[in-house]
Structure formats: structure tokens, C-alpha cells
TORKEZA-51991 format. One line per 3 residues: number of its first residue (from 1); their letters; for each residue x, y, z of N, C-alpha, C. Coordinates in steps of 0.02 Angstrom, whole numbers. Example, Ala and Ser with C-alpha at 12.3 -4.5 7.8 and 13.67 -1.06 7.14 Angstrom:
BEGIN
1	as	660,-284,390,615,-225,390,660,-165,390 ~ 642,-112,354,684,-53,357,645,2,394 $
//
This chain:
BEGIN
1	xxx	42,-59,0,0,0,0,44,62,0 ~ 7,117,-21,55,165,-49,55,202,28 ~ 81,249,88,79,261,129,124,363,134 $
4	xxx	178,341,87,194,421,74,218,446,-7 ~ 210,457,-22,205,517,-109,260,560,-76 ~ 305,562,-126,348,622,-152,328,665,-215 $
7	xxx	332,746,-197,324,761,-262,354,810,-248 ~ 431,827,-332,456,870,-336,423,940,-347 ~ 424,968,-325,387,1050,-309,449,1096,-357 $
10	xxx	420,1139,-411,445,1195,-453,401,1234,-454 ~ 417,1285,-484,356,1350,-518,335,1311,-595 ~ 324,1249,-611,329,1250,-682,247,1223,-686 $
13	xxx	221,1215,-741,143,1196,-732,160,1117,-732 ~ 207,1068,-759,215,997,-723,218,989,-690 ~ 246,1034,-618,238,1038,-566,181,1025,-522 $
16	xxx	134,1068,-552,90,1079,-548,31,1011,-554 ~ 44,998,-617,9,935,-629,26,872,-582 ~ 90,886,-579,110,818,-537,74,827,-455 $
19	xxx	89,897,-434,44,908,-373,-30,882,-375 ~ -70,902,-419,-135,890,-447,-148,799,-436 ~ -124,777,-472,-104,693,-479,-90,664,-403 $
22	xxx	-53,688,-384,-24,648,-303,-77,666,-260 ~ -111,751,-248,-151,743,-220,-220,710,-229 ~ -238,709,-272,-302,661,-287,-280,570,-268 $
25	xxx	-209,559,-280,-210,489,-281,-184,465,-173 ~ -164,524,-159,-159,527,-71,-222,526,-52 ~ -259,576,-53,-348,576,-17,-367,511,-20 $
28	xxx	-384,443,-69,-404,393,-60,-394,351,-14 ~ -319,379,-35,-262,326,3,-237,315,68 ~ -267,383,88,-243,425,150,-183,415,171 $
31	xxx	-140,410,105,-68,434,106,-34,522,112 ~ 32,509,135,71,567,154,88,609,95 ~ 85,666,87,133,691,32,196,731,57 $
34	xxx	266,694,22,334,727,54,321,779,-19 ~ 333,852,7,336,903,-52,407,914,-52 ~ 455,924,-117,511,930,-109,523,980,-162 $
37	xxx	561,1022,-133,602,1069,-208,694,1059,-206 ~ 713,1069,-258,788,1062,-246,821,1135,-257 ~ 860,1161,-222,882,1208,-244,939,1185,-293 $
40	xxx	955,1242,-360,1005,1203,-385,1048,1256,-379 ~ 1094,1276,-374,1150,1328,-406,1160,1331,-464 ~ 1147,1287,-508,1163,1311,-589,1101,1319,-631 $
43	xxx	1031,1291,-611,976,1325,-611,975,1405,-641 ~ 926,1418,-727,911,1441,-741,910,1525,-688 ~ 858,1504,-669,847,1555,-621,886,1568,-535 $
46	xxx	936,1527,-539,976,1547,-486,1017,1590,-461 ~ 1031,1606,-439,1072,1674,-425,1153,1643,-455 ~ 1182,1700,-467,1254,1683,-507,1330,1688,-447 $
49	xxx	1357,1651,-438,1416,1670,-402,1449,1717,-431 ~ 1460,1758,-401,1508,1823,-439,1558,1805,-444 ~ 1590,1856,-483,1683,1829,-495,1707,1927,-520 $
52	xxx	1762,1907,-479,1808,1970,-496,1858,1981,-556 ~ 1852,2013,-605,1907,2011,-635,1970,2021,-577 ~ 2024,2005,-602,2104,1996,-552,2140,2074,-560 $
55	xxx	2124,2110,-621,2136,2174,-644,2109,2238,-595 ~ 2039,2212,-564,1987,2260,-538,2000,2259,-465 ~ 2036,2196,-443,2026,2165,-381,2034,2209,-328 $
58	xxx	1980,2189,-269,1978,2235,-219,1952,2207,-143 ~ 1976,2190,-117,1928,2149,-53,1862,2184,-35 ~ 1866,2237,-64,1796,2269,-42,1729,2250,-82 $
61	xxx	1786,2266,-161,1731,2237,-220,1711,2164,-197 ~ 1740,2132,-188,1743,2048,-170,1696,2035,-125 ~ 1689,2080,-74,1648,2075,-22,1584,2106,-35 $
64	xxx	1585,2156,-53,1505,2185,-74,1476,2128,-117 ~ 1521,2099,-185,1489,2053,-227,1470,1977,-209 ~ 1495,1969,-139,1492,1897,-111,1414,1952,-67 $
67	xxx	1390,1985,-25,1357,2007,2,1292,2006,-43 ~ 1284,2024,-91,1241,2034,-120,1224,1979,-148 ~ 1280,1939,-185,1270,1858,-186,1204,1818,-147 $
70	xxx	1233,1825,-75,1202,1794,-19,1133,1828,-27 ~ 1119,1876,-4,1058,1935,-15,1011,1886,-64 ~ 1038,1884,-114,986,1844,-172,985,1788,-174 $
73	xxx	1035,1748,-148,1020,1687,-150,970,1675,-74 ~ 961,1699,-30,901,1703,23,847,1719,-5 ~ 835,1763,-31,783,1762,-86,775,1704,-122 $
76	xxx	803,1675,-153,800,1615,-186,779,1565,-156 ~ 809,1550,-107,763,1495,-61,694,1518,-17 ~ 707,1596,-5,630,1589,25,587,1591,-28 $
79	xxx	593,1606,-98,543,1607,-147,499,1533,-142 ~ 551,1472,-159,537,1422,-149,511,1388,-74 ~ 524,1413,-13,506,1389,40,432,1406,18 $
82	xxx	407,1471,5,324,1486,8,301,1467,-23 ~ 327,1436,-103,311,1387,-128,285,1317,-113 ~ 318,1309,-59,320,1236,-52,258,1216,12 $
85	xxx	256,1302,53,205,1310,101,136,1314,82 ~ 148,1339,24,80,1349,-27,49,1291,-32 ~ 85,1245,-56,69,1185,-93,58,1120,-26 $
88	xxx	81,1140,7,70,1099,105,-12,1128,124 ~ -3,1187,118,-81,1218,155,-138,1199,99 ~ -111,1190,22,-178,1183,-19,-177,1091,-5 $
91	xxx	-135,1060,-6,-142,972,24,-172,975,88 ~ -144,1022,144,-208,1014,209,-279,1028,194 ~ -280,1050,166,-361,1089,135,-401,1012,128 $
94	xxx	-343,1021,89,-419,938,34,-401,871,79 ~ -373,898,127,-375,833,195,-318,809,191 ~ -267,805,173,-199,758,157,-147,773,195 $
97	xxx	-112,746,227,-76,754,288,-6,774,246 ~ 23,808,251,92,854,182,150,883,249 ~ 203,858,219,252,879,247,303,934,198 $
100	xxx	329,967,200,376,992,134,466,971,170 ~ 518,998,118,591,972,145,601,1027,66 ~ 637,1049,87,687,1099,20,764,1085,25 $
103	xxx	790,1051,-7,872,1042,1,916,1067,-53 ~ 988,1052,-70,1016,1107,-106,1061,1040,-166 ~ 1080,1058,-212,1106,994,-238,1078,976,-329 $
106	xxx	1099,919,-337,1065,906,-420,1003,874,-396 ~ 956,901,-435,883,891,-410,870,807,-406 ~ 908,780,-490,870,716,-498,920,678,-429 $
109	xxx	982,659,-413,1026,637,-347,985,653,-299 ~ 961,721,-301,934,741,-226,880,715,-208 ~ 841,727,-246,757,677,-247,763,614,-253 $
112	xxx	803,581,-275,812,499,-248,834,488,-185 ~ 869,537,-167,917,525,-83,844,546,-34 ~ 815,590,-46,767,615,0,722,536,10 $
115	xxx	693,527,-52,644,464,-76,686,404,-28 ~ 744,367,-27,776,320,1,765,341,81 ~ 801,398,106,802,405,174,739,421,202 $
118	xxx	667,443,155,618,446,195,563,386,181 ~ 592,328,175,558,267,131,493,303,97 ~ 513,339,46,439,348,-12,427,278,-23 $
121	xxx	356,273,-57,339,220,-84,345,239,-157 ~ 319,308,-186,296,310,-258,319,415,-260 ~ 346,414,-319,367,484,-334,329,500,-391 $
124	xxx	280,568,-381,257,572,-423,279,632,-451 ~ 312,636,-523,346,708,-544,318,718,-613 ~ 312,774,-628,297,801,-697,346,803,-751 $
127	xxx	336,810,-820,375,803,-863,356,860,-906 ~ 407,906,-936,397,968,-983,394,944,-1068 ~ 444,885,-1073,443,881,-1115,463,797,-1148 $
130	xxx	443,774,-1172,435,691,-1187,486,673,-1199 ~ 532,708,-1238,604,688,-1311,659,708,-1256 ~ 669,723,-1202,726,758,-1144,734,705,-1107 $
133	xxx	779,651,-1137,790,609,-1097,866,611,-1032 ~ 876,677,-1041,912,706,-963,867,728,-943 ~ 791,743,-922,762,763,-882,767,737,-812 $
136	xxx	753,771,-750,728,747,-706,696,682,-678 ~ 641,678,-729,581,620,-717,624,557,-744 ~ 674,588,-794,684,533,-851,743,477,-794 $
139	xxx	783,537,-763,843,505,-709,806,471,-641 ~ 733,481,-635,717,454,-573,669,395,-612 ~ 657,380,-655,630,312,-686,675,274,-686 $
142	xxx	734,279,-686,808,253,-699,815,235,-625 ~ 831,284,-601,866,276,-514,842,287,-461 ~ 784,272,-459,722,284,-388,734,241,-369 $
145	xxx	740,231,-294,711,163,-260,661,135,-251 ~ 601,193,-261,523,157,-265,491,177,-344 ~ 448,165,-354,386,169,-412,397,239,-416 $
148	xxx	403,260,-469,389,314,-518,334,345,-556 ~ 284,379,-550,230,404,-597,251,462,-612 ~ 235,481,-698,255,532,-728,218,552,-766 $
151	xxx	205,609,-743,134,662,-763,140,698,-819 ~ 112,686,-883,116,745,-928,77,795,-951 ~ 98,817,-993,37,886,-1002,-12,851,-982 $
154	xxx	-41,934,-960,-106,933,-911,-166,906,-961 ~ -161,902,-1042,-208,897,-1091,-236,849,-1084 ~ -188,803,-1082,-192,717,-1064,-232,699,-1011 $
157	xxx	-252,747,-959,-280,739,-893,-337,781,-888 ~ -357,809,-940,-441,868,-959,-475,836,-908 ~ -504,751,-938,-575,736,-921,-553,670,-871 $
160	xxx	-503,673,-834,-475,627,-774,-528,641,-723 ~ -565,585,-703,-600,603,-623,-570,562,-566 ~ -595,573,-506,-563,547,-453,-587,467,-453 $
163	xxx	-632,458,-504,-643,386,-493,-601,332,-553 ~ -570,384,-597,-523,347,-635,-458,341,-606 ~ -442,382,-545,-365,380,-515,-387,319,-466 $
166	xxx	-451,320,-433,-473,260,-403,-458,212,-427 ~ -484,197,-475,-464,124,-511,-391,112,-519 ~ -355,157,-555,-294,147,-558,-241,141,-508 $
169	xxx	-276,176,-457,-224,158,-390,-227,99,-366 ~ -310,58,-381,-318,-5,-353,-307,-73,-397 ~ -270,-63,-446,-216,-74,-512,-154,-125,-495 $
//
């Protein structure tokens, strides 16, 4: 029996879907959802480590640019912490008992290590795009320790009711 759900938490709408998916398939189940985001450092939208030219160099420059560094990269993780609070308080809502965990690292390594040390049973993550076989989803079909479900466009899921995830959970 399925008892706790992982689901990687982004701003992306697979995200989204995959949230959508886990919570409908927890309520039956009255399984846990572990919400997880990874922080990455090389992440699109991550803040950049500065670097000094050696020409310019200045311990001051060095220090303001490491300062401000930090500055945004706190930002960066609290963006995602409220994210992840968001998505905890809308799972308490519809009854589902949700824990969140935000850690720092390569997402797909990190979300298997989380999944192993918190015995997940089943990870449910979204997919952006089908043909990206370095994706995320694609490295945790590969290297999960438990069952894998992988959510795609939301199109695919229009006319999904809770009594078709029923059946399929009892599958």
C-alpha cells in the first residue's frame, strides 16, 4: 500500500500537474505527501556566483559582490520555501496530511536520496517535455528506489475524475 508520495515541487505547470495527480491519488489513500524542491546553483533562475576580474581586484569589491550574492540567493530559497508552504496548506485543505523538505544539490541525486532516506513508496513528478531524456523524471525512472509516476501535459488529464485515479491506484 502506498503510505507516502513524493512530489518534486517547481514553479513549472508539471509541477503543478504532478501536485494535482499525487493529491487526488493521497486523499483515497490517505497517504502522506513529502513536497520537495531542490535548490540548484546552476539553475536557470539561480542566482550567479560572482567573480572578480584579477585586474579590478579589491577585497571590498569581493565582499560587497559575495554580500549581495548571499542577499539573493536568500531570496531564492525563500521564494521556494512559500512555494512549497503553498502547496502543504492547499494538500491540508483537501485533507492530506503534507510535509515539505527543500534541500540544495542536483535535483534528480537529490530527490532519490530524499525518496531512500524517507522510505517513499511512489514519486510522483511532472515532465515538460517527452524527447529530454536528461530530464529529471527521465533520471528518477532510472534511479528511484520506489515506483515512479510521470505526469504529462495537463491535456492528457482534461476529463481525469477521481474515480479513474481510483481504479488505477487499485491497479
Amino acid at each position: 500500500m502506498l503510505s507516502k508520495i513524493l512530489v518534486p515541487i517547481d514553479e513549472s505547470a508539471s509541477s503543478d500537474w504532478a501536485f494535482d495527480m499525487a493529491l487526488a491519488m493521497a486523499k483515497p489513500l490517505q497517504a502522506e505527501l513529502l513536497l520537495v524542491h531542490v535548490l540548484e546553483a546552476f539553475a536557470y533562475d539561480s542566482p550567479k556566483q560572482p567573480f572578480v576580474l584579477v585586474e579590478n581586484f579589491s577585497k571590498d569589491v569581493e565582499s560587497s559582490a559575495q554580500k549581495e550574492y548571499e542577499q539573493e540567493w536568500q531570496q531564492f530559497e525563500d521564494r521556494y520555501g512559500t512555494l512549497l508552504k503553498q502547496k502543504r496548506a492547499e494538500a491540508e485543505a483537501a485533507g492530506v496530511k503534507a510535509t515539505h523538505l527543500q534541500v540544495q544539490g542536483d535535483p534528480g541525486q537529490k530527490i532519490r536520496e530524499v525518496a531512500r532516506t524517507h522510505n517513499v513508496d511512489l514519486i510522483v513528478a511532472g515532465n515538460r517535455d517527452r524527447t529530454n531524456h536528461s530530464s529529471v523524471s527521465n533520471y528518477l525512472v532510472r534511479h528511484a528506489p520506489c515506483s515512479v509516476t510521470v505526469v504529462h501535459p495537463k491535456a492528457h488529464y482534461s476529463s481525469i475524475t477521481q474515480t479513474d485515479i481510483a481504479e488505477a491506484v487499485a491497479v
